[in-house]
C-alpha positions as CSV (number, residue, x, y, z in Angstrom):
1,X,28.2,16.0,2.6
2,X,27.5,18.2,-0.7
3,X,24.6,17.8,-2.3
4,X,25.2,17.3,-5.8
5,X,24.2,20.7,-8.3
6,X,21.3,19.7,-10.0
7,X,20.7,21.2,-13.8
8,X,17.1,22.4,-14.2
9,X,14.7,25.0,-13.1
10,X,15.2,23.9,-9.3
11,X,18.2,24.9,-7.4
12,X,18.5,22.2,-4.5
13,X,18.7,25.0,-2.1
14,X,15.4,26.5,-2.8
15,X,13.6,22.6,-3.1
16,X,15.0,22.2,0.6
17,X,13.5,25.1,1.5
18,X,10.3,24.8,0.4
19,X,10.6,20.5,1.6
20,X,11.2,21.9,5.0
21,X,8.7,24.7,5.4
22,X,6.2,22.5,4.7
23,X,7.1,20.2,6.5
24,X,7.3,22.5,9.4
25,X,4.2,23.4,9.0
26,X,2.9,20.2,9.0
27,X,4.8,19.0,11.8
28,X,3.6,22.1,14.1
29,X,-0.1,21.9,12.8
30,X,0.1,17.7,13.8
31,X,1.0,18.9,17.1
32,X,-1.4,21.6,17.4
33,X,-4.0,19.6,16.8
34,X,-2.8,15.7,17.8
35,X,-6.4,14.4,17.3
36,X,-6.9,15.4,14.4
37,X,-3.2,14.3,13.5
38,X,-3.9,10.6,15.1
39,X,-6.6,10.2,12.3
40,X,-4.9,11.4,9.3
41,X,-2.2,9.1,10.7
42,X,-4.6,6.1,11.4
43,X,-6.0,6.7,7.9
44,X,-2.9,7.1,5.6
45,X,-2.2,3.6,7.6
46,X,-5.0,2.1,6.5
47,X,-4.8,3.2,3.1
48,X,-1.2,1.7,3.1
49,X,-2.7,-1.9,4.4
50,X,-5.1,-1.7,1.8
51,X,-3.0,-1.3,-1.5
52,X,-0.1,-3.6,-0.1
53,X,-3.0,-6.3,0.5
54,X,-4.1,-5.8,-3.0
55,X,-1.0,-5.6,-4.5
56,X,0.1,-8.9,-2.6
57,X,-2.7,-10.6,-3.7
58,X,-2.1,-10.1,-7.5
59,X,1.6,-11.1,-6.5
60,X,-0.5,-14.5,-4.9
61,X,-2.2,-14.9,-7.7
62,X,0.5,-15.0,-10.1
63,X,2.2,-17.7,-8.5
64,X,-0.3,-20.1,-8.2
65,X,1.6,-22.7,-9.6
66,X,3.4,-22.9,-6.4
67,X,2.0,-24.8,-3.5
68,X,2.4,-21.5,-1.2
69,X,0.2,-19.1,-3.4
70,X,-3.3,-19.5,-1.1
71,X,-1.2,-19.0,2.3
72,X,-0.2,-16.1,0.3
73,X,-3.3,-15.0,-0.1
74,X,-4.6,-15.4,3.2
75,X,-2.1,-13.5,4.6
76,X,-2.5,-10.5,2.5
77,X,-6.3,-10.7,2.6
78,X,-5.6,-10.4,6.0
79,X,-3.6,-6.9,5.6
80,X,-6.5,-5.8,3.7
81,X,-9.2,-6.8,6.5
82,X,-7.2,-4.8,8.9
83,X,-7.0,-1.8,6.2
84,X,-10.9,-2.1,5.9
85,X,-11.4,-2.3,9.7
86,X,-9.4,0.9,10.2
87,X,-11.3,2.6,7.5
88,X,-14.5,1.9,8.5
89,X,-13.3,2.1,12.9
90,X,-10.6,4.9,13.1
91,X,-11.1,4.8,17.0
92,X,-10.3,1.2,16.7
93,X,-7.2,1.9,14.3
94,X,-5.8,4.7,16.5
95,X,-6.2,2.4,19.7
96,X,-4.4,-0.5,18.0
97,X,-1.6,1.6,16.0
98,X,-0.6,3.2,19.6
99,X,-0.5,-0.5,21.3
100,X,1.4,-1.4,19.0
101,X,3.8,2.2,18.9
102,X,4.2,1.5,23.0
103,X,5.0,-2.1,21.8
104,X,7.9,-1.3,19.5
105,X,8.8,1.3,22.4
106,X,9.4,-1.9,24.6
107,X,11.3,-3.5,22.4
108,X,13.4,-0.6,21.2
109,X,14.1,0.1,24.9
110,X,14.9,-3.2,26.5
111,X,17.2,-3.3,22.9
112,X,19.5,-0.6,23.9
113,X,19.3,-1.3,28.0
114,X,20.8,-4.9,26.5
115,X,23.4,-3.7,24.0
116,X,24.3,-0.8,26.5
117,X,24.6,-3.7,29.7
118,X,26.6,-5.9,27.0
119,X,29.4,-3.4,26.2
120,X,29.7,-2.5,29.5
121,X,33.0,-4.4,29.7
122,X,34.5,-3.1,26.4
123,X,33.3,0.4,26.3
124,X,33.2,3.6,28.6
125,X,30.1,5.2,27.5
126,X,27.9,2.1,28.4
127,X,25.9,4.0,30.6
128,X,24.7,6.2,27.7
129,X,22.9,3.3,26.2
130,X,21.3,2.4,28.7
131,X,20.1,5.5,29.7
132,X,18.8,6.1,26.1
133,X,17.2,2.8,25.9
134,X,15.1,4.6,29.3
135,X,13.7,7.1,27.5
136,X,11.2,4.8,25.1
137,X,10.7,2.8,27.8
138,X,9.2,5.7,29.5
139,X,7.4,6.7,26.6
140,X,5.8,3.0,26.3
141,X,4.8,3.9,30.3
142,X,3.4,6.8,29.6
143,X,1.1,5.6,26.6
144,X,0.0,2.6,28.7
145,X,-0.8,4.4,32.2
146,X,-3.2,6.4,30.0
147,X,-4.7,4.2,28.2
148,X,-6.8,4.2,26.2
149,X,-6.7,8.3,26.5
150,X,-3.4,8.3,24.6
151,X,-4.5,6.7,21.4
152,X,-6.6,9.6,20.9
153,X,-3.2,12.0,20.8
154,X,-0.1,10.3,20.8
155,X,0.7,9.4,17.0
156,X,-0.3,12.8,15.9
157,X,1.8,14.0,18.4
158,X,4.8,12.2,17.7
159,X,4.4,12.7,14.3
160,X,4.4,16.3,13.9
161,X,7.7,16.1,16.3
162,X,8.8,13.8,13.6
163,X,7.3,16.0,10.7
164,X,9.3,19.6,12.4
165,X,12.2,18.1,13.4
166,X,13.0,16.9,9.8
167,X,11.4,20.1,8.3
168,X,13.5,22.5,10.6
169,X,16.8,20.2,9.3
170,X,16.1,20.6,5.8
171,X,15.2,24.1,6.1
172,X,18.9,25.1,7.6
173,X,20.5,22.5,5.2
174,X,18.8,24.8,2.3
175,X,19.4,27.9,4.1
176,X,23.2,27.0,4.5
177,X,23.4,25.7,0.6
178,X,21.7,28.9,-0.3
179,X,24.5,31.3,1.5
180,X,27.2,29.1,0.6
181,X,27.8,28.1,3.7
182,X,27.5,24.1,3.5
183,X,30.3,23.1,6.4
């Protein structure tokens, strides 16, 4: 893939440099310090619940000529309860965030394990699904055999993973575009 040349005080090499060094830092301070991570997490969260509730309620609002508008309503009145309740009870936020993070791990896992055990017939490298729908599964184990200890680390943790691994990739990509060397 080349990235298109951009006209304009910002050469894409040095904007995916600088993208990826902080994010790098970012991702390695997260994991330094995972509590402290869990909360900005928990927060930014929060604040997200909070402006899609508001903004979902104007939407409500302007369609209440429909008979659906008040359900409407309710339902993002509801998003902004929970936004409210993790803004005023982080603890609570982080503990229900990393249910629901060992939750999706579940699902993601017993996903694959199903879409692996399904090919098995039609492709060779079955197995490797499978075995990569393990891993979350494990993960899901790992949050729940610790609970509620793991809510107090595990989204910062797993985001500054998140936040280095990308950083680190947009740093070589703007490393590489910066030599020349893009293949």
């Amino acid at each position: 893939m080349t990235l298109p040349k951009q006209d304009g005080p910002w050469d894409e090499d040095k904007v995916l440099i600088a993208m990826g060094l902080c994010l790098l830092v970012l991702g390695v301070a997260a994991m330094a310090v995972p509590a402290v991570a869990t909360i900005a997490v928990e927060q930014i969260v929060a604040g997200l619940l909070l402006i899609s509730g508001a903004a979902g309620i104007g939407f409500a609002v302007s369609l209440r000529p429909a008979v659906e508008w008040r359900m409407t309503v309710v339902l993002f009145g509801m998003l902004m309860a929970l936004g409210f309740l993790f803004l005023l009870s982080p603890e609570d936020g982080t503990l229900t965030l990393t249910m629901l993070l060992a939750l999706v791990f579940i699902v993601q896992g017993c996903a694959a394990i199903s879409i692996g055990i399904g090919l098995r017939k039609t492709e060779k490298s079955w197995c490797l699904l499978v075995l990569s729908g393990m891993a979350p599964i494990g993960m899901a184990c790992l949050i729940v055999s610790r609970w509620p200890d793991t809510a107090t680390w595990v989204l910062g943790l797993l985001t500054g993973f998140n936040l280095a691994v990308n950083g680190s990739a947009l740093l070589i990509m703007g490393l590489a575009a910066k030599s020349g060397d893009r293949k």
